[in-house]
C-alpha positions in Angstrom: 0.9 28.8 1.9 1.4 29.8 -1.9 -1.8 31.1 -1.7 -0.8 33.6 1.2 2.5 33.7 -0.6 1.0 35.5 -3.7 -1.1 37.6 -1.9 2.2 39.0 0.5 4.3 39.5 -2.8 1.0 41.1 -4.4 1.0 43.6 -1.0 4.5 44.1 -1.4 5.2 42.6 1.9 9.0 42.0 3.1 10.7 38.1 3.5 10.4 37.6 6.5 7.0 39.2 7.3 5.6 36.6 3.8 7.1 34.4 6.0 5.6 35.0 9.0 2.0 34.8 7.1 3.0 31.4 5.6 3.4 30.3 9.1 0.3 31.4 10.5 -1.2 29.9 7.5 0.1 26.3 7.9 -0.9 26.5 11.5 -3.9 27.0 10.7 -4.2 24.3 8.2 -2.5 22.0 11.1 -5.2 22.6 12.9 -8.0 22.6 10.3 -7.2 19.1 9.1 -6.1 18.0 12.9 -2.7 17.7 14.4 -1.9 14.0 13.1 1.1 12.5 13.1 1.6 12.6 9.8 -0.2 16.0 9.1 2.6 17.3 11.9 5.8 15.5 10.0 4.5 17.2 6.5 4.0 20.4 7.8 7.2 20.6 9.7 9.4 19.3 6.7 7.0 21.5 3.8 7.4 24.5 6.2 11.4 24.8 6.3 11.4 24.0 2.5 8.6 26.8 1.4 10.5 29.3 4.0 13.8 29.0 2.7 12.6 29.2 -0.9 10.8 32.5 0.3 13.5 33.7 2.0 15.9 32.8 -0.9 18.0 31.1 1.4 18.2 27.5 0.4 21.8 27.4 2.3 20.9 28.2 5.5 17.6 26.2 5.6 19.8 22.8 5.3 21.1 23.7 8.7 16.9 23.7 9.8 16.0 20.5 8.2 19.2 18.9 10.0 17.3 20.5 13.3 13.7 19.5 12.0 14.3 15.9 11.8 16.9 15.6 14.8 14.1 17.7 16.8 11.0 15.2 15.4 13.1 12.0 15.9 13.3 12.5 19.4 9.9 13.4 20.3 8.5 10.3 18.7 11.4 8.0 18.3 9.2 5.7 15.8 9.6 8.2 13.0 13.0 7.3 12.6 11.6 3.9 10.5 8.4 5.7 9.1 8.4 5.3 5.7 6.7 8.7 4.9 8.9 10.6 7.5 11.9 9.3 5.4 10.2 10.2 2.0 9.3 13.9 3.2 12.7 14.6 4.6 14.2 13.4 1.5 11.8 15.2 -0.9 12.5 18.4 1.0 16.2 17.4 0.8 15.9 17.4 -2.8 14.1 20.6 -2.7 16.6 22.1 -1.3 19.6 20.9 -2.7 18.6 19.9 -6.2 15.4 21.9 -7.8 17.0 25.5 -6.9 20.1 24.9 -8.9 18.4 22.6 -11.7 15.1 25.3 -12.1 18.4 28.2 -12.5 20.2 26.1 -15.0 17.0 25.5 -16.9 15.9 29.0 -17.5 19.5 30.0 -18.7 18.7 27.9 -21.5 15.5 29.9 -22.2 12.7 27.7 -20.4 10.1 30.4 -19.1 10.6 30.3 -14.9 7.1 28.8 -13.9 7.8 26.1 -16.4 11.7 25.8 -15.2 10.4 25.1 -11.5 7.5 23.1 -12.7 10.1 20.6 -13.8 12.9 20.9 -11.6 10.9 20.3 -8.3 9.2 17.0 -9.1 12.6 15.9 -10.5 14.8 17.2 -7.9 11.9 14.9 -5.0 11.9 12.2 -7.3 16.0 11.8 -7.7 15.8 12.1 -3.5 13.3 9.8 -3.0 14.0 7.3 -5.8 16.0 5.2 -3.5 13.5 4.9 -0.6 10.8 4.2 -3.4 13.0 1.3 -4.4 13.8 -0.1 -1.2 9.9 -0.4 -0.1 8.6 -1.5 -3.5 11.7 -3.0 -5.9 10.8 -0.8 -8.6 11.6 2.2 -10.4 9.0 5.0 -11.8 9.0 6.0 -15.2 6.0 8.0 -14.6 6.2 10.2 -11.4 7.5 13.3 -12.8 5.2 13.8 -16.0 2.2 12.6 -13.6 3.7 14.8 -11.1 3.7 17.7 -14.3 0.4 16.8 -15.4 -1.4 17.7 -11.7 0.6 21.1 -10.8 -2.4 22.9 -11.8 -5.1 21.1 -9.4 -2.9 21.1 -6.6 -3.3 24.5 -5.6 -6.9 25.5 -7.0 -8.1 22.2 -5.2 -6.1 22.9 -1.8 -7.1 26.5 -1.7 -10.6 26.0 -2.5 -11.0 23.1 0.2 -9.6 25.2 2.8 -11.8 28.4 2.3 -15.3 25.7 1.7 -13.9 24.3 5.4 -13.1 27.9 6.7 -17.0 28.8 5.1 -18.6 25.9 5.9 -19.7 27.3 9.5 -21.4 30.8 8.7 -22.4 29.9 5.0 -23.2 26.4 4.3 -24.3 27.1 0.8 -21.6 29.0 -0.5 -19.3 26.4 1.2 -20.9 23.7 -0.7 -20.4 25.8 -4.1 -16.7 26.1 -2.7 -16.3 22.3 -2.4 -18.4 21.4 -5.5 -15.5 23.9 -7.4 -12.8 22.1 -5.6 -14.4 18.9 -6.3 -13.0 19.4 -10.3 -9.1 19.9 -9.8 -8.9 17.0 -7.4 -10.7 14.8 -10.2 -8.1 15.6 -12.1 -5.2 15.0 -9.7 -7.1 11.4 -8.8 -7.7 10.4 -12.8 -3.9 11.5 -13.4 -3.1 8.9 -10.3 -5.2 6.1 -11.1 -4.0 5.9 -14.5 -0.2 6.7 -14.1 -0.3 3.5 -11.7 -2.1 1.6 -14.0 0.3 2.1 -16.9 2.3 -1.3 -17.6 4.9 0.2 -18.9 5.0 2.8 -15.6 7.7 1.1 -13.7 10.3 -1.0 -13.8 11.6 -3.9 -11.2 14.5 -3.2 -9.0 16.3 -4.7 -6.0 14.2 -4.1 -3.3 15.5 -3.9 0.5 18.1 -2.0 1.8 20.4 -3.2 -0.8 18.1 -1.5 -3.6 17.8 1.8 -1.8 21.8 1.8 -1.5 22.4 0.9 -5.0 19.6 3.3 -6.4 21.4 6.0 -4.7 24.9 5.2 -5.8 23.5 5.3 -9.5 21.6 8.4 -9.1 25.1 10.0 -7.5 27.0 8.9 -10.0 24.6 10.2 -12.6 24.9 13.5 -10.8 28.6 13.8 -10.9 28.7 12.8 -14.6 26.4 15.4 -15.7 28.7 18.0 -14.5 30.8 17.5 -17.2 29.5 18.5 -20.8 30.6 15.6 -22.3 29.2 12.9 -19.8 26.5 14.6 -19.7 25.4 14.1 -23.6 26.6 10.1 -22.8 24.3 10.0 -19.7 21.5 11.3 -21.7 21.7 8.9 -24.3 21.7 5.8 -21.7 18.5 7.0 -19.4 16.9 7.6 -23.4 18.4 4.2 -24.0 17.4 2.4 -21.0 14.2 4.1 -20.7 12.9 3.1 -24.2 14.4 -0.7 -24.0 12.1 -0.9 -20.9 9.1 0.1 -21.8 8.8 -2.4 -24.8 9.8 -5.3 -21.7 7.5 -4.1 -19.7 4.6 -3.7 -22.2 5.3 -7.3 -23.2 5.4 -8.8 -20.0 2.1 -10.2 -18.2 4.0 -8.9 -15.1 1.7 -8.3 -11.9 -1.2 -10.4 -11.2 0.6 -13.5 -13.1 -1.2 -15.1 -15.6 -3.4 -18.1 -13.9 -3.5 -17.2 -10.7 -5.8 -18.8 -8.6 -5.2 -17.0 -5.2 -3.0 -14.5 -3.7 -2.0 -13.9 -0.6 -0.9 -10.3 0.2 1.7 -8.5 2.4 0.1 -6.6 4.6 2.2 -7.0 7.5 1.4 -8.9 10.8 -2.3 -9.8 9.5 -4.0 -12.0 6.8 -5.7 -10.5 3.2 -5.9 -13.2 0.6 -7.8 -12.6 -2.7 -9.2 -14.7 -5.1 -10.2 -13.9 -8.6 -13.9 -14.2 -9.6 -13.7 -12.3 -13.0 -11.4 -9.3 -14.7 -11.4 -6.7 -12.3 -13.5 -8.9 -9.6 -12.7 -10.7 -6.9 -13.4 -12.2 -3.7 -11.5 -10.6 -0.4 -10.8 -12.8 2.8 -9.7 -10.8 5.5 -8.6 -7.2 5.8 -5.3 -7.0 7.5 -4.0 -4.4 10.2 -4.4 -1.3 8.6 -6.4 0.0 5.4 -3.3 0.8 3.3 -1.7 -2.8 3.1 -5.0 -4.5 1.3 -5.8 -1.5 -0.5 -2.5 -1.8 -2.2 -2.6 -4.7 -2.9 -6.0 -4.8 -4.6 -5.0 -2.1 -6.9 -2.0 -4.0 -7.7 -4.2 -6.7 -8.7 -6.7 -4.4 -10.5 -9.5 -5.2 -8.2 -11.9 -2.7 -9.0 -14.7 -4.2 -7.6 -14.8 -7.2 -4.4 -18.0 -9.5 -4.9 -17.7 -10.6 -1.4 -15.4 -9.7 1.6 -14.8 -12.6 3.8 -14.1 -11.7 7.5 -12.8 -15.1 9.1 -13.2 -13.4 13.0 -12.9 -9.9 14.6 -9.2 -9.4 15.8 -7.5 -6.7 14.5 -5.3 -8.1 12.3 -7.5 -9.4 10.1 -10.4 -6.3 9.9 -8.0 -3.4 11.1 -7.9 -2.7 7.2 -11.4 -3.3 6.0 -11.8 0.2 5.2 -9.1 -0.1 2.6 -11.5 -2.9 0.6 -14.2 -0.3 0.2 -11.7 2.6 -0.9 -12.6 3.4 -4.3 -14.5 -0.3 -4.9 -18.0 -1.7 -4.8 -18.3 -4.2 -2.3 -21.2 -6.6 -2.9 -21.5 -8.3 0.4 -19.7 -9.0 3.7 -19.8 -11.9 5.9 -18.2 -13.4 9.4 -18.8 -15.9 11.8 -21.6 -15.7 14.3 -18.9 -15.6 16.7 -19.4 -12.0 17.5 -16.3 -11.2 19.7 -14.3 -8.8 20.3 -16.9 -6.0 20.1 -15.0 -3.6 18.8 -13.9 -5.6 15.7 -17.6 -6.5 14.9 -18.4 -3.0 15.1 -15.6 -1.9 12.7 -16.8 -4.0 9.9 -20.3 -3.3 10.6 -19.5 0.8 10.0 -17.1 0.4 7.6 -20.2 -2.2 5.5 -22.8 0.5 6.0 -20.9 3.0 4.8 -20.1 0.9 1.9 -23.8 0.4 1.5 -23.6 -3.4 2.1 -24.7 -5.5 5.3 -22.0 -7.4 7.5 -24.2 -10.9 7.9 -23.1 -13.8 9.9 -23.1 -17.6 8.2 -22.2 -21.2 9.8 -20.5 -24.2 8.7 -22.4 -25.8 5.3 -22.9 -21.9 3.6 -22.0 -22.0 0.4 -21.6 -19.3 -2.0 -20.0 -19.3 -5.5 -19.5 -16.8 -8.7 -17.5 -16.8 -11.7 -14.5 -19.1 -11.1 -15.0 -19.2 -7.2 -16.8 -21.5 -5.5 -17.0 -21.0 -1.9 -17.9 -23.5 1.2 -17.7 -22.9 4.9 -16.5 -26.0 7.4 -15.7 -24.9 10.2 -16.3 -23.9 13.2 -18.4 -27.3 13.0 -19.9 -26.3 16.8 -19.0 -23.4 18.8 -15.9 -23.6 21.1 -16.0 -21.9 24.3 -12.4 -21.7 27.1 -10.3 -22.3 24.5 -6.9 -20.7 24.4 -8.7 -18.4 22.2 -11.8 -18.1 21.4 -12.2 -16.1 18.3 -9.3 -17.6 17.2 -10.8 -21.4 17.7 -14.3 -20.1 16.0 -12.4 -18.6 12.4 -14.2 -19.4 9.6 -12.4 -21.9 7.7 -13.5 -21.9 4.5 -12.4 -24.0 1.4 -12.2 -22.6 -1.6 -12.3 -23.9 -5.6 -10.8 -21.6 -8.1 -10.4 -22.9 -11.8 -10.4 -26.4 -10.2 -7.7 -25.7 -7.4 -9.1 -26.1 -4.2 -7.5 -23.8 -1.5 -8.1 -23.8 2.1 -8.8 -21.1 4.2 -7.9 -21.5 8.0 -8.3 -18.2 9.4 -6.6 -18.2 12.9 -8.4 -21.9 13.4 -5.8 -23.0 16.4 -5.2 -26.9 17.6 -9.1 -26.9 19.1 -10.8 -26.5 16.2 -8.4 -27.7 13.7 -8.9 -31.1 15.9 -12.6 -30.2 15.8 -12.6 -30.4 11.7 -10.4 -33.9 11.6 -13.1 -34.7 14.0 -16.2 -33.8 12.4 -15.7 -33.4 8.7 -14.8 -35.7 6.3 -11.1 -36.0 5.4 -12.2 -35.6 1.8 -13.2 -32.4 2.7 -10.0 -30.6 4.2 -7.9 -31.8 1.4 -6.4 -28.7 -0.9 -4.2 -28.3 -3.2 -3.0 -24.4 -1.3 -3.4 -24.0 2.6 -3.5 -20.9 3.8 -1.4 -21.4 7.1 -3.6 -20.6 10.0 -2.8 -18.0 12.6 0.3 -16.6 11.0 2.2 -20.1 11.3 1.6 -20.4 14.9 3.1 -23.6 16.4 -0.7 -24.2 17.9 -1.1 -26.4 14.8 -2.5 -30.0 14.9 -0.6 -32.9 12.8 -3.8 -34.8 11.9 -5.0 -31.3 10.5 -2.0 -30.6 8.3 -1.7 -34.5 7.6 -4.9 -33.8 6.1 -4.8 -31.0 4.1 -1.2 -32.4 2.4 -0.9 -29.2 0.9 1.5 -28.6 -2.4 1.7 -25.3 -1.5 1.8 -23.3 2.1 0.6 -19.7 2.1 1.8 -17.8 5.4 0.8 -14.4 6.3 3.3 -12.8 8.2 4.8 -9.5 9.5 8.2 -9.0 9.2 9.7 -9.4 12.5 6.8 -9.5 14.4 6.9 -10.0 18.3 5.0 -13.1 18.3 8.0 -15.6 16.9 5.4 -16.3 13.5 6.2 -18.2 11.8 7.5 -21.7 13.9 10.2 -23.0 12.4 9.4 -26.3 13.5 5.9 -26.1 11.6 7.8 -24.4 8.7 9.8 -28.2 8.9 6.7 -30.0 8.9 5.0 -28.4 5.8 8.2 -28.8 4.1 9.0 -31.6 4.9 5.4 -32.9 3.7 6.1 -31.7 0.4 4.4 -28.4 0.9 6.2 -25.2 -1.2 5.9 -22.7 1.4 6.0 -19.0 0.7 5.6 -16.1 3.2 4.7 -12.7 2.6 7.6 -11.1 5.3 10.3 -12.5 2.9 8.5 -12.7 -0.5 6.1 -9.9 -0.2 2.6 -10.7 -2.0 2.8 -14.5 -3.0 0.5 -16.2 -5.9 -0.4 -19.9 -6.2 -0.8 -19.8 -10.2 -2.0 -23.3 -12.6 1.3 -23.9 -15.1 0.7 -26.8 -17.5 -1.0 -29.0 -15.6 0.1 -28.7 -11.9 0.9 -25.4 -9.7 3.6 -23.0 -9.7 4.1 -20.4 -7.1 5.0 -16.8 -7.7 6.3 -13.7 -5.4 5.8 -10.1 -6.4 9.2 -8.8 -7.9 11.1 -12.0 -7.6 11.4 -14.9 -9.3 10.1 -17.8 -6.9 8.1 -20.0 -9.1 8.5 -23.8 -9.7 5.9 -25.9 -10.8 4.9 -29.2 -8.9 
């Protein structure tokens, strides 16, 4: 919409008829890319910002975005939790109220207009969204608005260029390709500016997370706004973000912060699912289970600096646990994947199978007695000892439990095993076998748990993968009492977020992303 933007300005064309264009341009790009949810929530909110600053009526397009959102909220109620529908109304919020009045104040002190809007739009969505950030994360960028600076030249060469290759692509294949290969540069750039803003240690700082972060995020950034109204506040606010700013940095560059040093295994919050990673060298490691969706394990990869998984894991076919397996592969070399040779449901099976092609891997099934091992891992399968047929659940009951070694710690790996074949193992293997330092709950701390089992494990630390308020009553409290109660240290990802099992001195210590859990056993 810039693009047509220029090109209505260049023509001389009115407000309202550059507006007009715009629109026929985004609905066009609506339905180039496809009518998505999300593509539908950006367009609306980008469409009432890039109008009113058209129009030059910031006012009266506050009055619009007030519609916008009331208007979206009721056709699909579940926006009004979205993440991203909160972050776009708020960055066009900031847009609107913020960047207008910051970009004017910045060229009456002489900075050249392109470069005055350059910086007051990232800032204005940053301030706006800062709080939301904080809330889902507990941190604080340092980073987003010089990254932010750094890719406002790719964004439109890259978006314009992609659109006319797709537009092309139809009648001239070649010059289409030419198109994209052209395009292909500025989104380089935009990616390489990403990948290493996030991978800065000094990029962000911790903050409160929850709902109690977002509200005292946006209280400071209020009050930072009211003080700089005033000349002489303003100079003391200055010298405090400086201040703040540079006493971080130092912290943060110092501080191992996240992985932990030592850790042997982590499980990660994906939600209602299970994706636990173990490390097999700097930058590798091993991948068991996917979670629901491919965002949640690709997150937390990068935040472990996975760059490349020597072996994905796939303990059986439900959704939560391969929903995400594209995720694994985004951006990362995937050696191998392998599951059970319980091949239900269908559509799971198939998922990983695509999603391993793609990859350029093979999904292979293994049984109880593989083994596999590299680096620090060492990796055996024990169960399913026999398949187990009208169960309560099948694929649950034929999970690949797997135990694991990792710099001496030995971690088991339950999968969704339920009571038949947890009974089946106690049965079957020996008890030497099932013994671990770190259990991995099975099914989400389901109450279809057997005592013998978890009297056999006699874990020193509990790993559950759980959604937060999830509809199946995971965890049970009355196993959470057992495990506790059997001297386990249990951790779950809906309260702690991503959770490590680290070595300290010479027992374990357990650590949550962003807060300070850890005691050592």
């Amino acid at each position: 919409m810039g693009a047509v933007l220029l090109l209505a300005r260049w023509a001389r064309a009115g407000p309202r008829t550059a507006v007009a264009l715009c629109g026929l341009a985004l609905v066009g790009f609506v339905i180039l890319v496809r009518p998505s949810p999300s593509v539908v929530r950006a367009a609306a909110m980008g469409a009432i910002g890039l109008a009113a600053l058209a129009a030059g009526r910031s006012r009266a397009a506050l009055p619009a975005l007030a519609a916008a959102v009331a208007g979206l909220v009721l056709l699909d109620p579940d926006l009004a939790g979205d993440p991203g529908f909160a972050l776009s109304v708020c960055a066009t919020g900031g847009l609107l109220l913020l960047a207008p009045g910051w970009r004017d104040a910045l060229r009456r002190r002489g900075v050249p207009p392109g470069l005055a809007e350059a910086l007051a739009v990232p800032a204005a969505a940053q301030l706006a969204c800062g709080p939301v950030i904080a809330g889902l994360s507990a941190t604080v960028s340092l980073v987003a608005v010089p990254a932010n600076l750094l890719v406002v030249p790719a964004v439109a060469p890259a978006t314009v260029l992609g659109v006319l290759a797709a537009v092309l692509s139809p009648v001239w294949p070649a010059g289409a390709e030419f198109l994209a290969w052209l395009a292909s540069w500025p989104a380089r750039w935009l990616v390489a500016v990403a990948s290493h803003g996030a991978a800065l240690p000094a990029g962000n700082v911790p903050w409160v997370g929850g709902v109690a972060g977002a509200l005292l995020l946006a209280a400071v950034s209020g009050a930072l706004l009211l003080a700089a109204r005033r000349r002489r506040a303003r100079r003391l606010v200055a010298v405090v973000v400086v201040a703040v700013v540079l006493g971080a940095v130092p912290i943060r560059l110092l501080a191992s912060g996240w992985p932990p040093r030592g850790w042997v295994v982590v499980a990660c919050a994906v939600g209602q699912g299970d994706a636990v990673v173990l490390p097999v060298a700097a930058g590798r490691a091993v991948v068991v289970d996917a979670g629901p969706e491919p965002s949640g394990v690709d997150g937390c990869l990068r935040r472990l600096r996975v760059r490349e998984v020597s072996l994905l894991v796939v303990s059986h076919f439900h959704a939560d646990h391969v929903g995400g397996v594209a995720g694994v592969f985004r951006g990362r070399r995937v050696g191998a994947v392998v599951g059970p040779p319980w091949s239900e449901p269908p559509y799971g099976v198939a998922q990983v199978r695509e999603a391993a092609r793609r990859g350029g891997a093979r999904l292979d099934p293994v049984p109880a007695g593989w083994r596999w091992r590299a680096g620090v891992v060492e990796l055996a399968a024990i169960g399913p000892p026999y398949p187990l047929r009208g169960s309560r659940s099948d694929p649950n009951n034929n999970s690949l439990v797997l135990t694991a070694t990792v710099a001496g710690v030995r971690i088991l790996l339950a999968g969704d095993a339920e009571t038949e074949e947890q009974r089946a193992l106690v049965e079957t293997v020996p008890p030497a076998a099932v013994r671990a330092d770190v259990l991995k709950v099975a099914h989400h701390g389901s109450a279809y748990q057997d005592p013998e089992f978890l009297a056999a494990v006699r874990p020193a630390v509990a790993l559950v993968c759980v959604g937060v308020d999830n509809d199946y009553g995971h965890p049970n409290p009355g196993l959470m009492d057992r495990l506790t109660r059997g001297g386990a240290r249990v951790m779950r990802t809906d309260t702690d977020g991503d959770v490590a099992a680290i070595r300290a001195g010479g027992g374990l210590a357990v650590v949550a992303r962003g807060v300070a859990r850890g005691r050592s056993r």
